[in-house]
N, CA, C and O atoms as a MOPAC input file, in Angstrom:
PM7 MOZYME 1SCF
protein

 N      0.85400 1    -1.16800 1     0.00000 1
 C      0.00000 1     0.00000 1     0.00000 1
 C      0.90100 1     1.23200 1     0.00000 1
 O      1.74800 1     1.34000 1     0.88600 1
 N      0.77300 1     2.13100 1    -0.90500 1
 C      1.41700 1     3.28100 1    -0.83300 1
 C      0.62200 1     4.35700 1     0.10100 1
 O     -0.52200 1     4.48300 1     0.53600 1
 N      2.03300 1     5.16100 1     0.17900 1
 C      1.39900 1     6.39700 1     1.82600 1
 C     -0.35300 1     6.76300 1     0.75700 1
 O     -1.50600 1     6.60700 1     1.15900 1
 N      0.08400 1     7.22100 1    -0.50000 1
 C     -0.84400 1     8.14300 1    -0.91600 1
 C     -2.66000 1     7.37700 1    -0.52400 1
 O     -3.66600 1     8.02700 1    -0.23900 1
 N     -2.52000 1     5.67000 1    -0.66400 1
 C     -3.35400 1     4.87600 1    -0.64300 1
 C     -4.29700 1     5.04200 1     0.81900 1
 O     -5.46400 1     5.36600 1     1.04000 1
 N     -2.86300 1     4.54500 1     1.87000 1
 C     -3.44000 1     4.95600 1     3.35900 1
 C     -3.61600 1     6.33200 1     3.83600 1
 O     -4.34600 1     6.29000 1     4.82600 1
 N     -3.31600 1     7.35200 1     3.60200 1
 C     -4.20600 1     8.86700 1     3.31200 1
 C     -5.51100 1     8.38300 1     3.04100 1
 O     -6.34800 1     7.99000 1     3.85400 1
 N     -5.59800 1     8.46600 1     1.66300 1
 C     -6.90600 1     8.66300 1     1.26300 1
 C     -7.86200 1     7.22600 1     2.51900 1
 O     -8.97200 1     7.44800 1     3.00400 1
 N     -7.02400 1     5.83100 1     2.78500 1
 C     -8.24700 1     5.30500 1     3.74700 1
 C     -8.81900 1     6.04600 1     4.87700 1
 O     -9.97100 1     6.25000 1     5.26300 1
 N     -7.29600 1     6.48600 1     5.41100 1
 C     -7.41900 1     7.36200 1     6.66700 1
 C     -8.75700 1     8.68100 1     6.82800 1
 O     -9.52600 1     9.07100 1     7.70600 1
 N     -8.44900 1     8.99900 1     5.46400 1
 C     -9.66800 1    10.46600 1     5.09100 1
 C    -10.83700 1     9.58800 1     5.14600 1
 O    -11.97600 1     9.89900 1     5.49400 1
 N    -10.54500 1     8.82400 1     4.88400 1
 C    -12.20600 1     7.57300 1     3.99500 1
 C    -13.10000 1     7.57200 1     5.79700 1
 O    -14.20900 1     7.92000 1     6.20100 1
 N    -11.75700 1     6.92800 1     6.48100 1
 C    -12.55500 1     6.57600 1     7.82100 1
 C    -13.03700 1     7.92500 1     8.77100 1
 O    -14.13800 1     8.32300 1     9.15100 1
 N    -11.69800 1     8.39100 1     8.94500 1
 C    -12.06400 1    10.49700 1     9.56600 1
 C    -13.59000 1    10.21800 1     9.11300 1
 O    -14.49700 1     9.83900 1     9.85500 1
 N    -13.68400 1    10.52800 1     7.53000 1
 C    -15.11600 1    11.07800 1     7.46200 1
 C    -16.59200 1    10.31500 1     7.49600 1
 O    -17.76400 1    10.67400 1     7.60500 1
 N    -15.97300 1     9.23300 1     7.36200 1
 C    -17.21500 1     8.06600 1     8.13100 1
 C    -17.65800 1     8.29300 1     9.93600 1
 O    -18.79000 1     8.05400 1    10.35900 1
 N    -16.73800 1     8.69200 1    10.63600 1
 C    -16.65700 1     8.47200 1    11.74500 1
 C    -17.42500 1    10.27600 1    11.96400 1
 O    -18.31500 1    10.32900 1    12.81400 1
 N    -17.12600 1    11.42600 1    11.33900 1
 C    -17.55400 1    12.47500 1    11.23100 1
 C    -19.27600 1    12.47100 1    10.82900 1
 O    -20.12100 1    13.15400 1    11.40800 1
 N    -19.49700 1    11.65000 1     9.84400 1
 C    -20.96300 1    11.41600 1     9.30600 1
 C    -21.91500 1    10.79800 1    10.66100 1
 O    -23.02700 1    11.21100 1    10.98900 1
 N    -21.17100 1     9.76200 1    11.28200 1
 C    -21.75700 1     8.90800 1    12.63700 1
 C    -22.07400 1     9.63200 1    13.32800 1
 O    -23.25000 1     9.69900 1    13.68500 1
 N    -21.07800 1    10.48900 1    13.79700 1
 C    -21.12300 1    11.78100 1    15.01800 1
 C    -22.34400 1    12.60300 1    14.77300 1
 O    -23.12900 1    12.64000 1    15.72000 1
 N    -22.70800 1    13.35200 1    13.56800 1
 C    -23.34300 1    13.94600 1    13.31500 1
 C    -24.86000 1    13.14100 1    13.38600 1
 O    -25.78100 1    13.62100 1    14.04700 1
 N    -24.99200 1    11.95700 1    12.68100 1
 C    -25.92200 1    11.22600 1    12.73900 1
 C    -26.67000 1    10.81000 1    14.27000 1
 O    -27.87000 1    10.60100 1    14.45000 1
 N    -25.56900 1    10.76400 1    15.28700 1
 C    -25.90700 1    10.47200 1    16.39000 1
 C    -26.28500 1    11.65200 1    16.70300 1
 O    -27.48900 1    11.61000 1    16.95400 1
 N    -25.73700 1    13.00900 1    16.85000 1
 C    -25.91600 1    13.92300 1    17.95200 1
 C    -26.06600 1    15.16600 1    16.68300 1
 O    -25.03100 1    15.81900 1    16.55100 1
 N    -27.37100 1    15.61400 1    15.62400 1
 C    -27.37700 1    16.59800 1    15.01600 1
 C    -26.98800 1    17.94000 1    15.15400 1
 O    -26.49000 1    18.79700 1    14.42400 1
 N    -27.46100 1    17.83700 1    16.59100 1
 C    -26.86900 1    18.92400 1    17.25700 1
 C    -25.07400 1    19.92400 1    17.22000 1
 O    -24.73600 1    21.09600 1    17.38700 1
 N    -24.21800 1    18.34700 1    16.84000 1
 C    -23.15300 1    19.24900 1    16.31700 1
 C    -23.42300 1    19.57100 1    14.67900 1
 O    -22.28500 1    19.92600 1    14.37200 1
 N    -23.89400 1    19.63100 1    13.93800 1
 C    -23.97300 1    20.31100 1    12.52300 1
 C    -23.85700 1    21.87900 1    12.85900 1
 O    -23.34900 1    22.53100 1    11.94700 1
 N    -24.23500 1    22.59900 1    14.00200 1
 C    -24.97200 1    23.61100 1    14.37800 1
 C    -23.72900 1    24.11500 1    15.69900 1
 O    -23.76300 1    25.21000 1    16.26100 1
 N    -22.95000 1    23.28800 1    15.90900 1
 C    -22.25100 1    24.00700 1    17.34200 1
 C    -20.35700 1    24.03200 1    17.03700 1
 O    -19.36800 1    23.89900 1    17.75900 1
 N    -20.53200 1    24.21200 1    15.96500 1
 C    -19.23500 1    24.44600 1    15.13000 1
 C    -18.27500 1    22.95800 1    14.87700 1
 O    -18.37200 1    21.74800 1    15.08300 1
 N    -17.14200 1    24.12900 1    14.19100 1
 C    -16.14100 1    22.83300 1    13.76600 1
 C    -14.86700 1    22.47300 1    15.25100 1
 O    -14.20400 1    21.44200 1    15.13800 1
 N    -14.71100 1    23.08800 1    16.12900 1
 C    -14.10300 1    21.85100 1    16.98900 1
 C    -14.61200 1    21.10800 1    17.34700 1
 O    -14.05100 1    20.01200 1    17.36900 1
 N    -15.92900 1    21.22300 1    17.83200 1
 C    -16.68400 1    20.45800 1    19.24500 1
 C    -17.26000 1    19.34100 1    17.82000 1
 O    -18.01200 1    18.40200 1    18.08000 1
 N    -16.89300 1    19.55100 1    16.67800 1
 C    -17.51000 1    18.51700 1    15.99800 1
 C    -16.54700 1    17.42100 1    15.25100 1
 O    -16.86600 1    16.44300 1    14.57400 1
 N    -15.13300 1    17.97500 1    15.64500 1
 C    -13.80500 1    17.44000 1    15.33100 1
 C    -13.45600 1    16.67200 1    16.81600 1
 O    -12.91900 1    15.57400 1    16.66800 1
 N    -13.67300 1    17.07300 1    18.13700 1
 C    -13.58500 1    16.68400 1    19.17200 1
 C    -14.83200 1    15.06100 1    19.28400 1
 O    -14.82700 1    13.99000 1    19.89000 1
 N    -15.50500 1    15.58700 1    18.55500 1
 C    -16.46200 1    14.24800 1    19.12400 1
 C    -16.24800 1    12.87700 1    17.78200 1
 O    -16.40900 1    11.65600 1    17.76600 1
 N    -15.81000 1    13.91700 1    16.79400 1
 C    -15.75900 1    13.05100 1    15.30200 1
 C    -14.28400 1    11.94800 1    15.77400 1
 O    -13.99500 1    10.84000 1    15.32200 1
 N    -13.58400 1    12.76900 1    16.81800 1
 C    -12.05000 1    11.96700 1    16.95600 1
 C    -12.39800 1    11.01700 1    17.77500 1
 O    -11.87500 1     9.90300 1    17.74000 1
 N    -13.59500 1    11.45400 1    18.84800 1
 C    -13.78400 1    10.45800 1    19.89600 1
 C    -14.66000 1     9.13700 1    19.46200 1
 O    -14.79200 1     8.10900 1    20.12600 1
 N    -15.14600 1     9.39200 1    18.35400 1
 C    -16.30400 1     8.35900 1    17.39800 1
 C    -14.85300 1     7.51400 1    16.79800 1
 O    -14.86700 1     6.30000 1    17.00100 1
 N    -13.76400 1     8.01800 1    16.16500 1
 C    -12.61200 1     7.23800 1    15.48500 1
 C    -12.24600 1     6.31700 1    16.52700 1
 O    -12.13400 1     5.09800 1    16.40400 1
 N    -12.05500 1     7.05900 1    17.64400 1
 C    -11.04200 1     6.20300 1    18.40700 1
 C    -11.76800 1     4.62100 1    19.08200 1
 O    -11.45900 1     3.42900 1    19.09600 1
 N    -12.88200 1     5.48700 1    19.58600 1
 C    -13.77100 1     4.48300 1    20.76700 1
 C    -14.99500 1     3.81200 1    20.01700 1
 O    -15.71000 1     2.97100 1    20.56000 1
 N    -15.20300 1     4.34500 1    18.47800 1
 C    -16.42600 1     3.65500 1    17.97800 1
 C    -17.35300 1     4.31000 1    17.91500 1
 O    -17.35600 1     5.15000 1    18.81500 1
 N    -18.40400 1     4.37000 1    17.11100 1
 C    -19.88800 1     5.03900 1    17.41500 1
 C    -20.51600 1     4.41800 1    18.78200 1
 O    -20.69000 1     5.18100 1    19.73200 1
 N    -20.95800 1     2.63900 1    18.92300 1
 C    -21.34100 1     2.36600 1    20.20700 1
 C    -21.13700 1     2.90100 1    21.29600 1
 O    -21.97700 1     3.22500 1    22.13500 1
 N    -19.99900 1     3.02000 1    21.33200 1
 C    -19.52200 1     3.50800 1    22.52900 1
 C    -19.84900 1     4.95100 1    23.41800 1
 O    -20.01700 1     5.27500 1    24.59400 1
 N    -19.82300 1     5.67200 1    21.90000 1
 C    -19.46500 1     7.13700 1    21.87700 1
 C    -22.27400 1     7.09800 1    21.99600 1
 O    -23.05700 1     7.75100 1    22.68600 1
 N    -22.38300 1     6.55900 1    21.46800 1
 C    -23.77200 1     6.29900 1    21.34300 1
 C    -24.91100 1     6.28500 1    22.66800 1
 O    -25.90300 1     6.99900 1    22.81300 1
 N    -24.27600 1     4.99500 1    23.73200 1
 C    -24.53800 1     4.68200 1    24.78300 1
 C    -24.01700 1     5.71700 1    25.57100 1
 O    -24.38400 1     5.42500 1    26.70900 1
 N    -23.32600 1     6.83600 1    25.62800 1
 C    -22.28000 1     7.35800 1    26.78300 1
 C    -23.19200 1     8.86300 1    27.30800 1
 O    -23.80500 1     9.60900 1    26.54400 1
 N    -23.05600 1     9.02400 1    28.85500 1
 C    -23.27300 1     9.83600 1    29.06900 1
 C    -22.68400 1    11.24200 1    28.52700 1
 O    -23.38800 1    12.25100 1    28.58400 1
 N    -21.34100 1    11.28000 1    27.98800 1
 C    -20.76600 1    11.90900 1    27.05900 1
 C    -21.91800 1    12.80900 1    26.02900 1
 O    -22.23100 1    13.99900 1    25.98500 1
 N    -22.45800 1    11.28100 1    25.06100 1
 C    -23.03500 1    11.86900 1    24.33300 1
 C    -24.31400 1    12.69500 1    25.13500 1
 O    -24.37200 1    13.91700 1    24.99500 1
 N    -25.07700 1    12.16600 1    25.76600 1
 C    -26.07000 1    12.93300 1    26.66700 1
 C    -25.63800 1    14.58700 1    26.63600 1
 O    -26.16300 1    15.55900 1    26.09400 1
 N    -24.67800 1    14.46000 1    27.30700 1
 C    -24.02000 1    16.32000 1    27.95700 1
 C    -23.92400 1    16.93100 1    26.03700 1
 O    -24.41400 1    18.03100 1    25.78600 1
 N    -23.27800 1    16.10300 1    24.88500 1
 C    -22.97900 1    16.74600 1    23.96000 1
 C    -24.65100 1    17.35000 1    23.45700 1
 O    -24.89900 1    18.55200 1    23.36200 1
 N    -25.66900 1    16.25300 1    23.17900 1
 C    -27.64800 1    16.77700 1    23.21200 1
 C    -27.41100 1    17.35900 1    23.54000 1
 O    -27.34100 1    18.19100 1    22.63500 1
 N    -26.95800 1    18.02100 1    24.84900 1
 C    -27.95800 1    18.84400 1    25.53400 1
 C    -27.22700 1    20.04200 1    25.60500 1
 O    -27.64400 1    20.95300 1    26.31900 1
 N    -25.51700 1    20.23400 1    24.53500 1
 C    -25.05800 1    21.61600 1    24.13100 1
 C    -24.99900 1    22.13000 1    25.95700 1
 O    -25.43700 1    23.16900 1    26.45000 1
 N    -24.35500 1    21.07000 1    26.58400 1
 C    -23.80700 1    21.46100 1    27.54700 1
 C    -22.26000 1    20.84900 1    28.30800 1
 O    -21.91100 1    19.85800 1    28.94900 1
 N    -21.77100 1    21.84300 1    27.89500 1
 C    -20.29100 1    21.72600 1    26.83500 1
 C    -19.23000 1    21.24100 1    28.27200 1
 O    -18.33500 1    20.39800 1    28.33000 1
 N    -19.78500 1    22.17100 1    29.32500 1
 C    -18.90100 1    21.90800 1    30.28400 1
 C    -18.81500 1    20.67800 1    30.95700 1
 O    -17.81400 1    20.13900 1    31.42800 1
 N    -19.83800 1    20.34600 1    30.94800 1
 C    -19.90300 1    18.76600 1    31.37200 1
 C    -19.63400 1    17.88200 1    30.39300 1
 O    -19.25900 1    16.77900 1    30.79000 1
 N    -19.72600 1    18.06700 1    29.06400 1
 C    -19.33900 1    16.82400 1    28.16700 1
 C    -17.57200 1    16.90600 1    28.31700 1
 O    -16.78800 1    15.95800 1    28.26500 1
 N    -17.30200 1    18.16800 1    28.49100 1
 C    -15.52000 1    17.86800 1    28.21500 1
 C    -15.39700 1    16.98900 1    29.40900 1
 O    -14.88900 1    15.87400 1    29.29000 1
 N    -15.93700 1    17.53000 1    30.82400 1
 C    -15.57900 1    16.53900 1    31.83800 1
 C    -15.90400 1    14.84700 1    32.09500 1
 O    -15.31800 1    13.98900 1    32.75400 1
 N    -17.31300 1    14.82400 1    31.10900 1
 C    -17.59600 1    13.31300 1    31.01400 1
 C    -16.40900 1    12.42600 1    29.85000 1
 O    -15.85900 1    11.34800 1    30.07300 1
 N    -16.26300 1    13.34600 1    28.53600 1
 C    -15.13900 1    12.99200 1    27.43600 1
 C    -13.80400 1    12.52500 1    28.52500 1
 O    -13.60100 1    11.36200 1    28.87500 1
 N    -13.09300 1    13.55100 1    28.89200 1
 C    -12.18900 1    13.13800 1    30.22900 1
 C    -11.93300 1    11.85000 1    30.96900 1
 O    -10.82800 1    11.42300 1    31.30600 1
 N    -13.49000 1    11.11000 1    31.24100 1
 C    -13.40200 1     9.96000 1    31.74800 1
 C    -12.80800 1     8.63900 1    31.01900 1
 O    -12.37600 1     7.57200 1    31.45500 1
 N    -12.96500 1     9.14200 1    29.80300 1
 C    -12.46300 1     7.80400 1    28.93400 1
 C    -10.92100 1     7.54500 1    28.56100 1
 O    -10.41000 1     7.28800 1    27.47000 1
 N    -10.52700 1     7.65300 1    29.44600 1
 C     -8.50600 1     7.45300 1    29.56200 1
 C     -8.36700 1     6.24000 1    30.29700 1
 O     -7.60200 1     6.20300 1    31.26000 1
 N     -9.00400 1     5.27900 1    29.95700 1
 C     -8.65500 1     3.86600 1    30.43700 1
 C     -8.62900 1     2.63400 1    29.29200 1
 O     -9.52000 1     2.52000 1    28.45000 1
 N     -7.39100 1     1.66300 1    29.39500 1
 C     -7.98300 1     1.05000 1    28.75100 1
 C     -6.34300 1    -0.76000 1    29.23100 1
 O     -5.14700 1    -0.77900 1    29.52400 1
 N     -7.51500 1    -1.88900 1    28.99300 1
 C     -7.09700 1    -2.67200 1    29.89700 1
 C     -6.83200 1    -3.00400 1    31.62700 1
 O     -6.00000 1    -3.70200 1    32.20700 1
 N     -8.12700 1    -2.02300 1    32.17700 1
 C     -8.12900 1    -1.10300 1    33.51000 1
 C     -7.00400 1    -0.36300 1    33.96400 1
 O     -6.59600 1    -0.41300 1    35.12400 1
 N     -6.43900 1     0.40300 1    32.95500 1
 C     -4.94100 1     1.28000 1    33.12100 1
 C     -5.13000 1     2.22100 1    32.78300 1
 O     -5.27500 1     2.44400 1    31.58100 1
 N     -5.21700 1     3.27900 1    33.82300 1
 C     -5.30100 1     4.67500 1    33.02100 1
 C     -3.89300 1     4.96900 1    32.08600 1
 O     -2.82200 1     4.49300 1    32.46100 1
 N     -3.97000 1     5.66400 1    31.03400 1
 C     -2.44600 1     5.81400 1    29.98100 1
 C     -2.75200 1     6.82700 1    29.63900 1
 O     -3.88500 1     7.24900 1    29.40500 1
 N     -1.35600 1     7.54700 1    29.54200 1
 C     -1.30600 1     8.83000 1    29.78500 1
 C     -1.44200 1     8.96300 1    28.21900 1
 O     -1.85600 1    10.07700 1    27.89500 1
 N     -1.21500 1     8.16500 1    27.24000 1
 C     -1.99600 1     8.51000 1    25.95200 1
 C     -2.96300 1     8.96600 1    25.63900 1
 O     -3.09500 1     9.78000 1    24.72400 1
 N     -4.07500 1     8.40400 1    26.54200 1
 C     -5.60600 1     8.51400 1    26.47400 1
 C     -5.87700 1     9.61900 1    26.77800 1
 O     -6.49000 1    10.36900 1    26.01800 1
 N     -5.41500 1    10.00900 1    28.14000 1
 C     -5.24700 1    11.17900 1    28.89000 1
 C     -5.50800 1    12.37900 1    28.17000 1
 O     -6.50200 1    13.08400 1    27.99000 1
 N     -3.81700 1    12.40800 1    27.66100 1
 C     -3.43000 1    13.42400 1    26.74300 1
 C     -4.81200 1    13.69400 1    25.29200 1
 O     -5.36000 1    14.79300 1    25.21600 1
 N     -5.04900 1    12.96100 1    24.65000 1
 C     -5.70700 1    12.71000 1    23.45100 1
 C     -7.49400 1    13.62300 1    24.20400 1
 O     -8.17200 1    14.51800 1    23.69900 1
 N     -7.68900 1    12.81200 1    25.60200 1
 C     -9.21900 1    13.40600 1    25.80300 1
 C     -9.04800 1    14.45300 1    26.51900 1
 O    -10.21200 1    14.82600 1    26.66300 1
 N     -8.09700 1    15.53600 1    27.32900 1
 C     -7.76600 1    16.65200 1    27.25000 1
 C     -7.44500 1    17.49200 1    26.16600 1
 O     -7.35300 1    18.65900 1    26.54800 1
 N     -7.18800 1    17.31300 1    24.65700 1
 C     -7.50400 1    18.10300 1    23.50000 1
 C     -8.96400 1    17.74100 1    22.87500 1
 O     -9.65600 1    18.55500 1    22.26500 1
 N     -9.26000 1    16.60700 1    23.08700 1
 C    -10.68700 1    16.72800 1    23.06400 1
 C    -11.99100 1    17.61800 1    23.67900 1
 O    -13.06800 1    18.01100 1    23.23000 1
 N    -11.24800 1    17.70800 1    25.00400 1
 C    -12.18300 1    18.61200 1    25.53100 1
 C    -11.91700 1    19.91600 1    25.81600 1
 O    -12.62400 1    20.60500 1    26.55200 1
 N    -10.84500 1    20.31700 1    25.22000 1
 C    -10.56000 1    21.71500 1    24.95000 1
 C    -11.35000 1    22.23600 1    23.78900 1
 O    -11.63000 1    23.42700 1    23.65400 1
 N    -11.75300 1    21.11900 1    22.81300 1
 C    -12.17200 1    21.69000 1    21.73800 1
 C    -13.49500 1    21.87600 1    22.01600 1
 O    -14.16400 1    22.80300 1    21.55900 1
 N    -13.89700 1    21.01900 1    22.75800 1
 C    -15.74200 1    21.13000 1    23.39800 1
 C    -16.10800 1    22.12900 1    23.62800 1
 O    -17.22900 1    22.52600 1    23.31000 1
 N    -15.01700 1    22.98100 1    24.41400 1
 C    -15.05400 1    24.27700 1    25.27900 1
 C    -15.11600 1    25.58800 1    24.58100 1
 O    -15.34800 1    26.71400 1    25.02000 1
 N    -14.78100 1    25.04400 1    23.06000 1
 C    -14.74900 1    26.70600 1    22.32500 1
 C    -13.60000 1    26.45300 1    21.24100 1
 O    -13.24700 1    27.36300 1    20.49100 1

């Protein structure tokens, strides 16, 4: 596979995972482009299910921003280990929630 190949999958999935987000929560079409890049990254990483079922999404409905960055926040675990990967990744996530 050439880079140029995995780009274009990479774009392929970004914007599948961007279409989900929106599909789930219309509400970001309407509350700009971070908080809709913040939730579109969190749909890539963790899945639509995930991101579907989550109180997360709840706080994102209800365009109440301060609590979704802090519910987004919670999801820095994985294999019951918090990692400071996750960490890092859902603290720019929820910076973008914020404005």
């Amino acid at each position: 596979m050439s880079v140029s190949q995995a780009d274009a999958l990479l774009h392929q999935d970004a914007m599948k995972c961007l279409h989900q987000a929106l599909k789930a929560s219309p509400v970001l079409a309407s509350s700009g482009e971070k908080r809709l890049s913040a939730v579109g990254d969190f749909v890539f990483n963790l899945g639509i299910s995930r991101y579907k079922y989550s109180t997360f999404k709840k706080r994102v409905d209800d365009e109440d921003w301060s609590n979704a960055a802090i519910e987004c926040n919670r999801w820095v675990f994985a294999g019951g280990k918090k990692l400071k990967g996750l960490i890092v990744r859902r603290e720019v996530e929820a910076e973008l929630l914020l404005g």
